[in-house]
N, C-alpha and C positions, 0 to 999 in steps of 0.2 A: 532476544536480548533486550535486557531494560534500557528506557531513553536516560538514565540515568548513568549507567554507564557510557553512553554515545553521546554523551552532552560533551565530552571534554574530548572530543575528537575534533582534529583540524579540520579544513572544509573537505579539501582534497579526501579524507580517509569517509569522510560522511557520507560523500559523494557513492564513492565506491559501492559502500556496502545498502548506502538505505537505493540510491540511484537516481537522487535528487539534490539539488541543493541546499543548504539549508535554508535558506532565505525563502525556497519554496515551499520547505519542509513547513518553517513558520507562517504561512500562508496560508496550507492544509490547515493546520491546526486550527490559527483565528476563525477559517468557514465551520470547522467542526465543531467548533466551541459554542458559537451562536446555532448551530444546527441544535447539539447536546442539550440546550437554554431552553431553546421551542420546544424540545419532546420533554423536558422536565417540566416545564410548565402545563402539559394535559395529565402528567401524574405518571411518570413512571420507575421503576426502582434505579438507587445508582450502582453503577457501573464497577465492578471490582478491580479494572485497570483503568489507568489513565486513556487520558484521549492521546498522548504522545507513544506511549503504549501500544494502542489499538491498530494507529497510524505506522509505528514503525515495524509493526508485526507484520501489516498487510499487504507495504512499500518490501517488506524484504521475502515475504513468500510472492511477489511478484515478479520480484527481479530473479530469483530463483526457478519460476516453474517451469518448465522446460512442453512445448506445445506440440503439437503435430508436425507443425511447421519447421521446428528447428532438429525434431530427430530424425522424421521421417516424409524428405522433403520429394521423394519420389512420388510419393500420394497427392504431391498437386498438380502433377501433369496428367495423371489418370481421366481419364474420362467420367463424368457422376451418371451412371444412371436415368432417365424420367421418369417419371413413374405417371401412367395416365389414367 
């Protein structure tokens, strides 16, 4: 989804879906931005999305991706193996 659409969400529905606030959301951003600065400055091509973009694609396949841990939570009482 574009930041451009979620820009005119209340905090409450931002929260939800990206899993941050946006006050921290804007936070990410400012460090990314000045990160974004430093790597254009040694020469590199730009970016076809936004950094608001980039950010809310990777904040929402986060909050989305489902681990070991939360399907299949029998595999952490298992025993690991050593290998010598």
């Amino acid at each position: 989804m574009k930041f451009e659409k979620v820009k005119g969400l209340n905090d409450e529905k931002f929260r939800r879906l990206s899993g941050t606030k946006r006050t921290t959301f804007d936070k990410m951003v400012s460090i990314l931005r000045e990160s974004d600065r430093m790597k254009k400055i040694k020469g590199r091509r730009k970016s076809k999305l936004s950094i608001e973009d980039m950010l809310l694609m990777t904040l929402e396949y986060l909050r989305e991706y489902r681990t070991y841990f939360h399907t299949r939570p029998e595999l952490l009482t298992l025993p690991l193996p050593l290998y010598q």
